[in-house]
mmCIF file of the N, C-alpha and C atoms, coordinates in Angstrom:
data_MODEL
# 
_entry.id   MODEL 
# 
loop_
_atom_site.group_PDB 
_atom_site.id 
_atom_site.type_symbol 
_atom_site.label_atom_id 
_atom_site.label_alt_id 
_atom_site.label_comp_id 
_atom_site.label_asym_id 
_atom_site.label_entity_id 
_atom_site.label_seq_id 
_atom_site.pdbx_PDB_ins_code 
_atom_site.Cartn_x 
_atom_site.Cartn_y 
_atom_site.Cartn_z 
_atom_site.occupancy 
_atom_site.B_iso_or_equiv 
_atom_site.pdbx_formal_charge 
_atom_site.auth_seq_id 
_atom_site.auth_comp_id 
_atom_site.auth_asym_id 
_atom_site.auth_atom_id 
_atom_site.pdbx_PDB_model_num 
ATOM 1   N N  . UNK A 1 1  ? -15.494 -112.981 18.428 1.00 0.00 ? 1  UNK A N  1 
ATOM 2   C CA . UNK A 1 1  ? -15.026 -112.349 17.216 1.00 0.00 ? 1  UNK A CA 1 
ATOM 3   C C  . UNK A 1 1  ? -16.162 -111.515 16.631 1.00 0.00 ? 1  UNK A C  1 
ATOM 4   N N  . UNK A 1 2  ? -15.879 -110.168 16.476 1.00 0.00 ? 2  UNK A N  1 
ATOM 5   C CA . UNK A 1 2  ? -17.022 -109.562 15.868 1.00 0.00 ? 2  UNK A CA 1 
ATOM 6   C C  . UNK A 1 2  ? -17.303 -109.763 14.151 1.00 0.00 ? 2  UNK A C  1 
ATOM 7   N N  . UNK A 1 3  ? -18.771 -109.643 13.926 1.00 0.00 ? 3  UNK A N  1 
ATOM 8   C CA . UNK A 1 3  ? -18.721 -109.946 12.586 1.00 0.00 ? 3  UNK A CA 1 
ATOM 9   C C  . UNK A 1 3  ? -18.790 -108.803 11.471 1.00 0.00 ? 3  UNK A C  1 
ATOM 10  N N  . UNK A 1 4  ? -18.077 -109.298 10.510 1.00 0.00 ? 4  UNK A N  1 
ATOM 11  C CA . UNK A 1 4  ? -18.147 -108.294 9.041  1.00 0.00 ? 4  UNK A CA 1 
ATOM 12  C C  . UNK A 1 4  ? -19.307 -107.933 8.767  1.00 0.00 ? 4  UNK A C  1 
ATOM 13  N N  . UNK A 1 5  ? -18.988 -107.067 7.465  1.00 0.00 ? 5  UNK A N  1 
ATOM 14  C CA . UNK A 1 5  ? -20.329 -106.088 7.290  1.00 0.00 ? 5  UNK A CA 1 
ATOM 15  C C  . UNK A 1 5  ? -20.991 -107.348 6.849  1.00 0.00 ? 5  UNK A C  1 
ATOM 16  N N  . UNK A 1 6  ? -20.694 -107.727 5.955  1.00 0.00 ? 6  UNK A N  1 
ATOM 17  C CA . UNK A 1 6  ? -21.313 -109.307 5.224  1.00 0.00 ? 6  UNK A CA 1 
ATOM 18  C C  . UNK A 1 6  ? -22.183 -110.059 6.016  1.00 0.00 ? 6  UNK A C  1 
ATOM 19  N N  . UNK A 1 7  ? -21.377 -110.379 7.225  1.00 0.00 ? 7  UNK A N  1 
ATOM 20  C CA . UNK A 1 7  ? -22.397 -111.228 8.435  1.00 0.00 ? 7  UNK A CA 1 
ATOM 21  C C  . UNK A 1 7  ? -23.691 -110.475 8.787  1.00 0.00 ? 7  UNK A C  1 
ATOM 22  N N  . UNK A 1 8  ? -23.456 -108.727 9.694  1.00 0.00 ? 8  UNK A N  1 
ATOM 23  C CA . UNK A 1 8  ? -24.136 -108.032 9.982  1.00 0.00 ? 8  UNK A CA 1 
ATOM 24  C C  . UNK A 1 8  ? -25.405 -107.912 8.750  1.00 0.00 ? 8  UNK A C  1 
ATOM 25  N N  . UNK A 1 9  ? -25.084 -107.822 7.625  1.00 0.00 ? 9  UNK A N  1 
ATOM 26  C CA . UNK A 1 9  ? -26.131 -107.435 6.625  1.00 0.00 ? 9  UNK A CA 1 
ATOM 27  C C  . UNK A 1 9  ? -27.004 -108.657 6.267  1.00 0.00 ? 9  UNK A C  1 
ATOM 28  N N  . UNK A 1 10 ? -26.073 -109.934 6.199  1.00 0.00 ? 10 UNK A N  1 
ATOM 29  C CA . UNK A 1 10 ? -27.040 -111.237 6.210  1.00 0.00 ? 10 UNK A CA 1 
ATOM 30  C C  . UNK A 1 10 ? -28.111 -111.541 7.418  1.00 0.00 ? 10 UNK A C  1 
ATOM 31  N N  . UNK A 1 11 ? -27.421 -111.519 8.688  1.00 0.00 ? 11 UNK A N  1 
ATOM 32  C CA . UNK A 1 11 ? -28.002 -111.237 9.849  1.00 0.00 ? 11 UNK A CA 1 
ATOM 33  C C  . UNK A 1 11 ? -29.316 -110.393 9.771  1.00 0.00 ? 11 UNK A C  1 
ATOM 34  N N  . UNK A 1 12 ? -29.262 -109.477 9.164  1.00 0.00 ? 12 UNK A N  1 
ATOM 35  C CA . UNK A 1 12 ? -30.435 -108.181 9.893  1.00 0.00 ? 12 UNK A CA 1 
ATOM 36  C C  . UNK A 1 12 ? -31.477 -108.582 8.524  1.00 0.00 ? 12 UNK A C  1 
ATOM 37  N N  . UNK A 1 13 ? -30.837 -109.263 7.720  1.00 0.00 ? 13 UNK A N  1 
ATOM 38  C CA . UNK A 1 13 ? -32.015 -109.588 6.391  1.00 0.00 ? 13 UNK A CA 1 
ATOM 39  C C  . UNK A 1 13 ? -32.809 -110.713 7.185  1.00 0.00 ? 13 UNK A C  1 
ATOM 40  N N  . UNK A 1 14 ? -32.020 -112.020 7.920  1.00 0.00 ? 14 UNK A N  1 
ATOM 41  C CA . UNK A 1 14 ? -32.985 -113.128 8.117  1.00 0.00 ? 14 UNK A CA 1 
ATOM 42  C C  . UNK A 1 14 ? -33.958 -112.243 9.303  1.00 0.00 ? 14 UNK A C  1 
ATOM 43  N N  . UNK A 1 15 ? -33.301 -110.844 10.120 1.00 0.00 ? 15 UNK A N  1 
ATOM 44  C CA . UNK A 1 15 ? -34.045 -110.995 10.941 1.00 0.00 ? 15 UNK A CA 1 
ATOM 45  C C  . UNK A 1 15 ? -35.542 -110.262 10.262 1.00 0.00 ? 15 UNK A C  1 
ATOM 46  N N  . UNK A 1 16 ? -35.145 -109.395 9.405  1.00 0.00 ? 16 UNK A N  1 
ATOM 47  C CA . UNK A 1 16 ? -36.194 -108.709 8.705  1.00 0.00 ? 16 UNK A CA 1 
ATOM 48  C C  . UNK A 1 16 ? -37.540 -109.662 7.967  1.00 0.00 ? 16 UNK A C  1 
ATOM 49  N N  . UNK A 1 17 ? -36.882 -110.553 7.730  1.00 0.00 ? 17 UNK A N  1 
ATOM 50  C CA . UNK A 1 17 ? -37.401 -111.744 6.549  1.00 0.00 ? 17 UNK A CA 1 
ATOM 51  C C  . UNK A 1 17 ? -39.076 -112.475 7.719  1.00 0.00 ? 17 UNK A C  1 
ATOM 52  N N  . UNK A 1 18 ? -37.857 -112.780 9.314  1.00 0.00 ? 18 UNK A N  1 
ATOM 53  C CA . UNK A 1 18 ? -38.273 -113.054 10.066 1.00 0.00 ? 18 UNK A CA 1 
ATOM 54  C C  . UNK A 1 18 ? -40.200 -112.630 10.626 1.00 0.00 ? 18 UNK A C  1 
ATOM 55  N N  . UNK A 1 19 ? -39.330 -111.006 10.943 1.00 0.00 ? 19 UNK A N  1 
ATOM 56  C CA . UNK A 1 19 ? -40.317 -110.362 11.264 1.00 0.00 ? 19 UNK A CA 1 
ATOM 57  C C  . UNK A 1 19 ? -41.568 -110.454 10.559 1.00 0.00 ? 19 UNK A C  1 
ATOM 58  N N  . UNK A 1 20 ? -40.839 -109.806 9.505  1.00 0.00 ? 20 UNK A N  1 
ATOM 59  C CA . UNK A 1 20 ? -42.357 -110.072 8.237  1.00 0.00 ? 20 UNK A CA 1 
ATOM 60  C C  . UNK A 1 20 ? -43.567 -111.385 8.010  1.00 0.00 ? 20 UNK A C  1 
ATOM 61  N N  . UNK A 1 21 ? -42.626 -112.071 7.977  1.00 0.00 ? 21 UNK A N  1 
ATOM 62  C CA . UNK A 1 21 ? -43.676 -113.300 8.444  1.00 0.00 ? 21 UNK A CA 1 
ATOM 63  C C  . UNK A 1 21 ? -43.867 -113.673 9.459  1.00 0.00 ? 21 UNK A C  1 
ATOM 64  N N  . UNK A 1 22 ? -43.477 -112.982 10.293 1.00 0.00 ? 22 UNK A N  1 
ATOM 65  C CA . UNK A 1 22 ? -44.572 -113.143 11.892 1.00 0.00 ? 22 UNK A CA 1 
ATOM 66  C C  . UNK A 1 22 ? -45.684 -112.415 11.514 1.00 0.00 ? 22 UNK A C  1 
ATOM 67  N N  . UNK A 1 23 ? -45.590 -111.028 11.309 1.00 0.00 ? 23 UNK A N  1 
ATOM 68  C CA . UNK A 1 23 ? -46.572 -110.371 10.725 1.00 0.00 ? 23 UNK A CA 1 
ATOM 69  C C  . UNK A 1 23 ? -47.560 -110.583 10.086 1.00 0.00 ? 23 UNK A C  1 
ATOM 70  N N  . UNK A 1 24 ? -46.887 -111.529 8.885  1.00 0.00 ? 24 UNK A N  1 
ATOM 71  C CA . UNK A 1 24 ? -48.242 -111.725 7.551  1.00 0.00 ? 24 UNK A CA 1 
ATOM 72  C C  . UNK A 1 24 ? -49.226 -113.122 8.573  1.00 0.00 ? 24 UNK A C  1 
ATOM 73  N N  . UNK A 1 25 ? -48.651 -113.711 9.524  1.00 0.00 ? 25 UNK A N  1 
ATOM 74  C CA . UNK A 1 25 ? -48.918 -114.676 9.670  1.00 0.00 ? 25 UNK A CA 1 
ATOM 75  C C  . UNK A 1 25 ? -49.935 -114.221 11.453 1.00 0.00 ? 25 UNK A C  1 
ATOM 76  N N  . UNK A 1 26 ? -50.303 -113.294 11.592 1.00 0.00 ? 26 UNK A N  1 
ATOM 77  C CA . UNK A 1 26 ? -50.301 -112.607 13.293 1.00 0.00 ? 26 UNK A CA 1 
ATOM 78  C C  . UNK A 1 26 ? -50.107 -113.451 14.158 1.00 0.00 ? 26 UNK A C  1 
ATOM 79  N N  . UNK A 1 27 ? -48.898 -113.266 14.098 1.00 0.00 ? 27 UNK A N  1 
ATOM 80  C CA . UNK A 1 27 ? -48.411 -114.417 15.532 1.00 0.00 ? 27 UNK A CA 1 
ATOM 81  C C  . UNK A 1 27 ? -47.146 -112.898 16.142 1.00 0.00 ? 27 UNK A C  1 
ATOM 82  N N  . UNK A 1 28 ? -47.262 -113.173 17.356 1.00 0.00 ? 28 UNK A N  1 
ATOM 83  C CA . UNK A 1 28 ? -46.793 -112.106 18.496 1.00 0.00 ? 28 UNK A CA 1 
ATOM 84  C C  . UNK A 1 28 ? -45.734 -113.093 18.637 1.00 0.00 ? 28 UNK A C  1 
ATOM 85  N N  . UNK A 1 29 ? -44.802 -112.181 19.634 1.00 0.00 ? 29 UNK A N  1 
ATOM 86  C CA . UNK A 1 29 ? -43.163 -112.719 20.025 1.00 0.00 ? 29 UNK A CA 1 
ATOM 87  C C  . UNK A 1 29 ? -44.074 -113.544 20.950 1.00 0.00 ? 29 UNK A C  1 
ATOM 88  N N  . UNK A 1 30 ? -45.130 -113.371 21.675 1.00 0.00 ? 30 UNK A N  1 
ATOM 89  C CA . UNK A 1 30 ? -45.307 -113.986 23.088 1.00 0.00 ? 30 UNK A CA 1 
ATOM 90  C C  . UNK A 1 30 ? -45.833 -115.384 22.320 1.00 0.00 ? 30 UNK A C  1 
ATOM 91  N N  . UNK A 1 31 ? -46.481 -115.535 21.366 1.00 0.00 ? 31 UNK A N  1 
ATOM 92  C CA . UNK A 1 31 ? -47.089 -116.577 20.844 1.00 0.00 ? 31 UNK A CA 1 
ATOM 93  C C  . UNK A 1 31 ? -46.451 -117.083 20.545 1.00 0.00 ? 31 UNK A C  1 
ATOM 94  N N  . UNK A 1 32 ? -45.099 -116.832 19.614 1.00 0.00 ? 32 UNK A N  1 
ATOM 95  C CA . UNK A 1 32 ? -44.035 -117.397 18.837 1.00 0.00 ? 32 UNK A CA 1 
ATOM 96  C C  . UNK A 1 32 ? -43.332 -118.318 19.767 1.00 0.00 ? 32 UNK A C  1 
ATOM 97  N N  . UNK A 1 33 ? -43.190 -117.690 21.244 1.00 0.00 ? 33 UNK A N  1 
ATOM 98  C CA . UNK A 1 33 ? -42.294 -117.971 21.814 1.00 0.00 ? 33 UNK A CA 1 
ATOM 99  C C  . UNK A 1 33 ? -43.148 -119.463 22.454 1.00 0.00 ? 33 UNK A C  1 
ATOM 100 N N  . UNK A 1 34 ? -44.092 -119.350 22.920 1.00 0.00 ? 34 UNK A N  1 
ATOM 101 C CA . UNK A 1 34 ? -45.599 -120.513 23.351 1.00 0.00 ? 34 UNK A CA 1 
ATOM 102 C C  . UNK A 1 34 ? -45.447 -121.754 22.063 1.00 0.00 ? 34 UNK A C  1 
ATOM 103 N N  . UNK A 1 35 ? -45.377 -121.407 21.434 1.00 0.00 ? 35 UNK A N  1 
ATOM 104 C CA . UNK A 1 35 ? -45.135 -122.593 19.662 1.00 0.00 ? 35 UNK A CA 1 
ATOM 105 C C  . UNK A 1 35 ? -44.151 -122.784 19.983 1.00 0.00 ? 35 UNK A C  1 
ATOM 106 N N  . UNK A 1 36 ? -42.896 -121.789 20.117 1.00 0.00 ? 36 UNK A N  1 
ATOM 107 C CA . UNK A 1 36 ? -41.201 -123.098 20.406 1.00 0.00 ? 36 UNK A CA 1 
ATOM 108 C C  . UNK A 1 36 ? -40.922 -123.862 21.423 1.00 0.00 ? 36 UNK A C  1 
ATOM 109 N N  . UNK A 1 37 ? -42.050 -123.482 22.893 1.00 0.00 ? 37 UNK A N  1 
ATOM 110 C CA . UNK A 1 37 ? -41.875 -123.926 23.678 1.00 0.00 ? 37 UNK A CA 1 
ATOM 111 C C  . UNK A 1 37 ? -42.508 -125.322 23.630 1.00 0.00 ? 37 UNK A C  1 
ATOM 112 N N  . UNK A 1 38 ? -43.730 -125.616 22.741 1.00 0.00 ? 38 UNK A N  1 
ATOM 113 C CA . UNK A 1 38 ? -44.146 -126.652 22.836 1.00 0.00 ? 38 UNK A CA 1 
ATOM 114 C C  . UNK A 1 38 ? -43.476 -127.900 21.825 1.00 0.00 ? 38 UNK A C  1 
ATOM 115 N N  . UNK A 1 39 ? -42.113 -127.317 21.846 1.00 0.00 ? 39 UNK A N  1 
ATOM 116 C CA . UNK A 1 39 ? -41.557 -127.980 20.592 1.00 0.00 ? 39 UNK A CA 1 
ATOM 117 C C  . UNK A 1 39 ? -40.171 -128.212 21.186 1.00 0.00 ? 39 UNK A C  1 
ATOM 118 N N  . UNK A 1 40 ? -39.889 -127.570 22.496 1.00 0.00 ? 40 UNK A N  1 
ATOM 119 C CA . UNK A 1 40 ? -39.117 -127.996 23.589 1.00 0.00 ? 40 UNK A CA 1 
ATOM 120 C C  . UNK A 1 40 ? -37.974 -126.958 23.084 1.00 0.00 ? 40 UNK A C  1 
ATOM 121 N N  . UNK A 1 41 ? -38.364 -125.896 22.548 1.00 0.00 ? 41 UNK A N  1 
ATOM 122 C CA . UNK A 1 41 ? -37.275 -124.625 22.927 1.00 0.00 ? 41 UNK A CA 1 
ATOM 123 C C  . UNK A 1 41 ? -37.701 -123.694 23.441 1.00 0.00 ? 41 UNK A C  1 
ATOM 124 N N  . UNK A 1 42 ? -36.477 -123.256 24.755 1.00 0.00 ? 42 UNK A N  1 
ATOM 125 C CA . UNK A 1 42 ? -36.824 -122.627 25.474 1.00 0.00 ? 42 UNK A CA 1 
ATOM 126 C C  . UNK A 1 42 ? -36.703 -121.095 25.204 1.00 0.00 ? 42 UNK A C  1 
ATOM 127 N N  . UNK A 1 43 ? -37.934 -120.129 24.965 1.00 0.00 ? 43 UNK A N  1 
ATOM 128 C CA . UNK A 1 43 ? -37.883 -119.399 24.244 1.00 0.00 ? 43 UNK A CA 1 
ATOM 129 C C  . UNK A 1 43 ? -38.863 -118.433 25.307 1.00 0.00 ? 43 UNK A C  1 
ATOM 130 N N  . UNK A 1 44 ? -38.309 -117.136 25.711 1.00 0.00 ? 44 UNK A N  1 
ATOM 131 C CA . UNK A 1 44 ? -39.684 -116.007 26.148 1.00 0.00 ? 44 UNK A CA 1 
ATOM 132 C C  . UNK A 1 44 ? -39.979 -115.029 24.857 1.00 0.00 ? 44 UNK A C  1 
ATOM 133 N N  . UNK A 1 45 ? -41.026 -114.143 25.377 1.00 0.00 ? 45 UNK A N  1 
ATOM 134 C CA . UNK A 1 45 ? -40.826 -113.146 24.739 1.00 0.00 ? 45 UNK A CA 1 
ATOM 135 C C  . UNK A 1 45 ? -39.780 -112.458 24.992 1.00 0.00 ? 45 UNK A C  1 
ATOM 136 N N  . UNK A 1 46 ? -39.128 -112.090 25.772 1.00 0.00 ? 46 UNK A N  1 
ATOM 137 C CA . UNK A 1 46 ? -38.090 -111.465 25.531 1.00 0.00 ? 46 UNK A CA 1 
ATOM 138 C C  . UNK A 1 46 ? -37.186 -111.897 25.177 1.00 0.00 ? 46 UNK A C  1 
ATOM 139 N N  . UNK A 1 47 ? -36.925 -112.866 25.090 1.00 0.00 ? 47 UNK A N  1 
ATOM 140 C CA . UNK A 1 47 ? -35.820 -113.664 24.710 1.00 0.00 ? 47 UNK A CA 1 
ATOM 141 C C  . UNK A 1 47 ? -35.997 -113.681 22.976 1.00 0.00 ? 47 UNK A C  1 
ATOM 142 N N  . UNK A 1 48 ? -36.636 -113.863 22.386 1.00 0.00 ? 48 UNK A N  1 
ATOM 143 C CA . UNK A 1 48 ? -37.203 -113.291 20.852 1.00 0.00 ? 48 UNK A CA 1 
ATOM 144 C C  . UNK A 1 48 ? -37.183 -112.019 20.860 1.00 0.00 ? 48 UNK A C  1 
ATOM 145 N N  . UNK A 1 49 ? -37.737 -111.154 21.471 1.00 0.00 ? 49 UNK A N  1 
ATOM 146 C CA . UNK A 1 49 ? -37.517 -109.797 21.366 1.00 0.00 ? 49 UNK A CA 1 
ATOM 147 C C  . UNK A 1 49 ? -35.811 -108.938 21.066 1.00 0.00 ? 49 UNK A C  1 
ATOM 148 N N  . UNK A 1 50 ? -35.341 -109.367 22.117 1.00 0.00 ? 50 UNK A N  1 
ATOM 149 C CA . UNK A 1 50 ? -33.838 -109.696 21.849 1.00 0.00 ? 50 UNK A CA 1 
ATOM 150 C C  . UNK A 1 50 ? -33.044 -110.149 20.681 1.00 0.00 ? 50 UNK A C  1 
ATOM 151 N N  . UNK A 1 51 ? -33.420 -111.397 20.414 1.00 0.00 ? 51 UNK A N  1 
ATOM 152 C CA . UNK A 1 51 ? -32.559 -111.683 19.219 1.00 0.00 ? 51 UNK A CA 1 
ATOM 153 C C  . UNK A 1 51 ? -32.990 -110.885 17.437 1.00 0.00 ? 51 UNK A C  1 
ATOM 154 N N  . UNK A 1 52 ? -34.172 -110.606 17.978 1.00 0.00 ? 52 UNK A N  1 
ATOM 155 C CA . UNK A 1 52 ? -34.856 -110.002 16.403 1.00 0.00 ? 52 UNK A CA 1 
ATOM 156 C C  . UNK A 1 52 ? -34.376 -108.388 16.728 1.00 0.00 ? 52 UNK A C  1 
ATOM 157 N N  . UNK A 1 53 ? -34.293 -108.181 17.580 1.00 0.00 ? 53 UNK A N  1 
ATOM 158 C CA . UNK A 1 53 ? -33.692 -107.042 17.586 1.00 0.00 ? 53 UNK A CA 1 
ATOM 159 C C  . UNK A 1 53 ? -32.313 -106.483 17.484 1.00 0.00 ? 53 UNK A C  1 
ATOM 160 N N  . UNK A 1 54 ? -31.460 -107.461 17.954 1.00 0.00 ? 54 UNK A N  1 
ATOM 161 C CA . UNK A 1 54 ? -29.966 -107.686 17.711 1.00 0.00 ? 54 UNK A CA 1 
ATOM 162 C C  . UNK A 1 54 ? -30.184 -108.135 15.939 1.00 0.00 ? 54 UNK A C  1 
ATOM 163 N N  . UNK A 1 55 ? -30.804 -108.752 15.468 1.00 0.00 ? 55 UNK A N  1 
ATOM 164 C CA . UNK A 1 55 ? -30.354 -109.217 14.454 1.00 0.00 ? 55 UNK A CA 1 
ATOM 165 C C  . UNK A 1 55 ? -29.526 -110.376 14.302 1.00 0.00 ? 55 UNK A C  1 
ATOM 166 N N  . UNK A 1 56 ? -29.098 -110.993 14.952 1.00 0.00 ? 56 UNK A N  1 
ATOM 167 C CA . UNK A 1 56 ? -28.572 -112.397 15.196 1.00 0.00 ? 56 UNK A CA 1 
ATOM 168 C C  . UNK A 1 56 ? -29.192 -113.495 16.212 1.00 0.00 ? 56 UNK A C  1 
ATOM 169 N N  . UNK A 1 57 ? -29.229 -114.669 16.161 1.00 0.00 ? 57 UNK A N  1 
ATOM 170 C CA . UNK A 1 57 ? -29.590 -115.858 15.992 1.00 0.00 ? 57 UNK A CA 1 
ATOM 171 C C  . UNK A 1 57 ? -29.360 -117.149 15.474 1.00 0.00 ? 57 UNK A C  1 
ATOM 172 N N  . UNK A 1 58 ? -29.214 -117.992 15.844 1.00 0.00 ? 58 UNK A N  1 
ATOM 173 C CA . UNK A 1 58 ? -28.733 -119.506 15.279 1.00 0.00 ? 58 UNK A CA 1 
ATOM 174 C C  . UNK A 1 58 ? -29.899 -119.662 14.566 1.00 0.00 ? 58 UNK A C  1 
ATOM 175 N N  . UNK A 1 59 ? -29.182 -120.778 13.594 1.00 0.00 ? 59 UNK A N  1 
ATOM 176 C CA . UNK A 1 59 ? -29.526 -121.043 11.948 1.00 0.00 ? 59 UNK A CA 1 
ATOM 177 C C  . UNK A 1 59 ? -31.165 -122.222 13.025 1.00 0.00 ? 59 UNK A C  1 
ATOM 178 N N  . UNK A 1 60 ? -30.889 -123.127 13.615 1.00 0.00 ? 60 UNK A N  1 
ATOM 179 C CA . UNK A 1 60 ? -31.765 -123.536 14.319 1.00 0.00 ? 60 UNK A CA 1 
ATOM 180 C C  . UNK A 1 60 ? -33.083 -122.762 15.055 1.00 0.00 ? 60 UNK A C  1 
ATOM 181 N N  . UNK A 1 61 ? -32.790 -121.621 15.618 1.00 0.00 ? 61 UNK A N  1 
ATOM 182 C CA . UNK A 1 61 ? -33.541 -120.667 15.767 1.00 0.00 ? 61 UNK A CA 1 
ATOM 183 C C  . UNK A 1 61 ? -34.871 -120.028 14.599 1.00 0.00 ? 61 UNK A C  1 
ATOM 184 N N  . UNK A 1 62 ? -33.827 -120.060 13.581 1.00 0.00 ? 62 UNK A N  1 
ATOM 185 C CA . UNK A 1 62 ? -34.275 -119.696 12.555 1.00 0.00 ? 62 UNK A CA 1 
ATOM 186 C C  . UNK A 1 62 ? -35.352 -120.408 11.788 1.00 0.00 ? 62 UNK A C  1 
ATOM 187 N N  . UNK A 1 63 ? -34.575 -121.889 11.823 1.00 0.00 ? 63 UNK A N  1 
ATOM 188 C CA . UNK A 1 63 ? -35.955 -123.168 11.198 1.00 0.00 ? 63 UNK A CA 1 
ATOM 189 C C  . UNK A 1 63 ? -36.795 -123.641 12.287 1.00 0.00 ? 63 UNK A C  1 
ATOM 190 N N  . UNK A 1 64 ? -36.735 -123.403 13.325 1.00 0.00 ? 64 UNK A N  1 
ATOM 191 C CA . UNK A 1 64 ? -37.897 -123.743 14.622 1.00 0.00 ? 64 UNK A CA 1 
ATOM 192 C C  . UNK A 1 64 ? -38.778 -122.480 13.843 1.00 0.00 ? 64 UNK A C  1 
ATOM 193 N N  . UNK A 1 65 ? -38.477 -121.321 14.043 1.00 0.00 ? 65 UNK A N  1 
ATOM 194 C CA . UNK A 1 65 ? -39.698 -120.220 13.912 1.00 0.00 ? 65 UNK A CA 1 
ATOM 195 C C  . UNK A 1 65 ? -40.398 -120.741 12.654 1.00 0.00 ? 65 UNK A C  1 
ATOM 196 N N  . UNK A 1 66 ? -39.531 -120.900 11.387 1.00 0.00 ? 66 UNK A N  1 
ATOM 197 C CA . UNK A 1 66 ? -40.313 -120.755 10.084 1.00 0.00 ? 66 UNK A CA 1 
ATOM 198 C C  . UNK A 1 66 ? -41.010 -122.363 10.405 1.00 0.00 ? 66 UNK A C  1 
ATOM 199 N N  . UNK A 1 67 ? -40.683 -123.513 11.323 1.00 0.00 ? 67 UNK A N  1 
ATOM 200 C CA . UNK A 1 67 ? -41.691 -124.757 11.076 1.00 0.00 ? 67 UNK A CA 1 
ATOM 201 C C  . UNK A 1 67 ? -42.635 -124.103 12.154 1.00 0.00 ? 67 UNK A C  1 
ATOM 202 N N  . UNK A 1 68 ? -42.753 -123.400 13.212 1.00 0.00 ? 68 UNK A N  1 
ATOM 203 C CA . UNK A 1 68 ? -44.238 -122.935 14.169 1.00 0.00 ? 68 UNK A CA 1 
ATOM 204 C C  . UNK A 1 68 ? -44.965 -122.343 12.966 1.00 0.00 ? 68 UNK A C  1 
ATOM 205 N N  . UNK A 1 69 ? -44.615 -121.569 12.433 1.00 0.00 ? 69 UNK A N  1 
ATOM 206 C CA . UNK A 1 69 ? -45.121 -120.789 11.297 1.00 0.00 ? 69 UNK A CA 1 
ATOM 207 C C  . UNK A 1 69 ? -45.864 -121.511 9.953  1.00 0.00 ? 69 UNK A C  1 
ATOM 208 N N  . UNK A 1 70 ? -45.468 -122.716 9.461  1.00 0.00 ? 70 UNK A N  1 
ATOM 209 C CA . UNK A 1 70 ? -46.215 -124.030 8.449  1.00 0.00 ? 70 UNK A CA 1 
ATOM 210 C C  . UNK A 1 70 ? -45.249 -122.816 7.259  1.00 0.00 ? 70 UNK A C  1 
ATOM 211 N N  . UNK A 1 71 ? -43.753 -122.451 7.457  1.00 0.00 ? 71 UNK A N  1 
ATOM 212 C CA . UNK A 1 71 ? -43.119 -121.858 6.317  1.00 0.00 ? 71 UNK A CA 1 
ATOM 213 C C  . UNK A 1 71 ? -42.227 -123.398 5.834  1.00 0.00 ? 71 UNK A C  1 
ATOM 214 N N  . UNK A 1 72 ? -42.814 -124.067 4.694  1.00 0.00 ? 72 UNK A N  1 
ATOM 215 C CA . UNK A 1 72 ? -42.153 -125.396 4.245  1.00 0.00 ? 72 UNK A CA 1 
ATOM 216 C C  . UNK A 1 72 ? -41.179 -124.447 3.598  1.00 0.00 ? 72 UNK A C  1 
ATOM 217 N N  . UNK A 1 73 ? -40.692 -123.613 2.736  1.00 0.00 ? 73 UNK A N  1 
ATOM 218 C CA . UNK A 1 73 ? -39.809 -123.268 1.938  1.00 0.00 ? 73 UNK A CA 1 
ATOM 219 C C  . UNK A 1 73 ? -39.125 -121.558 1.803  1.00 0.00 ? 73 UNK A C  1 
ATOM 220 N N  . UNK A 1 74 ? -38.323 -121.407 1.630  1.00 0.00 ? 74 UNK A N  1 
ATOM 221 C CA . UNK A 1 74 ? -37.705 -120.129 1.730  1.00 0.00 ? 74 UNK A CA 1 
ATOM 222 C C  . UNK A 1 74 ? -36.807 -119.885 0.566  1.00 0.00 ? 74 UNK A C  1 
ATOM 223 N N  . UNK A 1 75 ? -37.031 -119.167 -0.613 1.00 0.00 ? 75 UNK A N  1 
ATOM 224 C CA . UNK A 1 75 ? -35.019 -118.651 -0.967 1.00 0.00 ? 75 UNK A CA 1 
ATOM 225 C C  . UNK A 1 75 ? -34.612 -117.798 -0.867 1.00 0.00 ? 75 UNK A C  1 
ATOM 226 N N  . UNK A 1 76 ? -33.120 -117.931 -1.518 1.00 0.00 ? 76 UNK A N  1 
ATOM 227 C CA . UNK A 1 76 ? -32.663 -116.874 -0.877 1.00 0.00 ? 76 UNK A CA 1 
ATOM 228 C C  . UNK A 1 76 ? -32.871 -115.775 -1.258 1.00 0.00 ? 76 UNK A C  1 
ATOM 229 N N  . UNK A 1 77 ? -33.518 -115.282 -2.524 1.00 0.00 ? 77 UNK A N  1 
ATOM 230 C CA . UNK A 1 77 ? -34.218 -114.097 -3.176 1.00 0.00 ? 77 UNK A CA 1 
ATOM 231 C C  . UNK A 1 77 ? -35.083 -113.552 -1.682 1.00 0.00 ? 77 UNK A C  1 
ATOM 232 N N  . UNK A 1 78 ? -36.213 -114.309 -1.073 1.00 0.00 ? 78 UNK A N  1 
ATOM 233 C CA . UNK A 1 78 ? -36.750 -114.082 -0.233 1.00 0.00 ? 78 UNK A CA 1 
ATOM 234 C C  . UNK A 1 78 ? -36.196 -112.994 1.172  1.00 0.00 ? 78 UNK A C  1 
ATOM 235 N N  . UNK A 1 79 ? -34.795 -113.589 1.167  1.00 0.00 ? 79 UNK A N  1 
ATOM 236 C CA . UNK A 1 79 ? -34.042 -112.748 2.181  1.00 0.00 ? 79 UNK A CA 1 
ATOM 237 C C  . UNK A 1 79 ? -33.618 -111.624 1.800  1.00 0.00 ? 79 UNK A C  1 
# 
């Protein structure tokens, strides 16, 4: 089922939100992906490259990155 603008626009915010704090934090897709793996998700760089670029991703996806990252808290202002 494809998703509404609603989904699409929530979507491309977590992925934006995402990015940014990879950034503030210098951690690379390849690194990111080395931290989920040692946390037993199976993750490449491309495989991150991909989803941050699509803009979609599971909500799990989402709290693995921000705990590699030491992100205890998020709101939704933030997104």
């Amino acid at each position: 089922m494809p998703m509404t603008e609603r989904e699409k626009e929530g979507a491309g915010k977590a992925a934006r939100y995402l990015k940014v704090e990879l950034k503030r934090a210098g951690v690379t897709y390849a690194e990111l992906a080395r931290r989920l793996n040692e946390h037993g998700l199976e993750e490449t760089e491309d495989s991150i490259t991909s989803k941050l670029g699509r803009g979609t991703f599971s909500a799990t996806f989402l709290f693995a990155c921000l705990a590699v990252l030491g992100i205890a808290a998020i709101t939704l202002a933030d997104l």
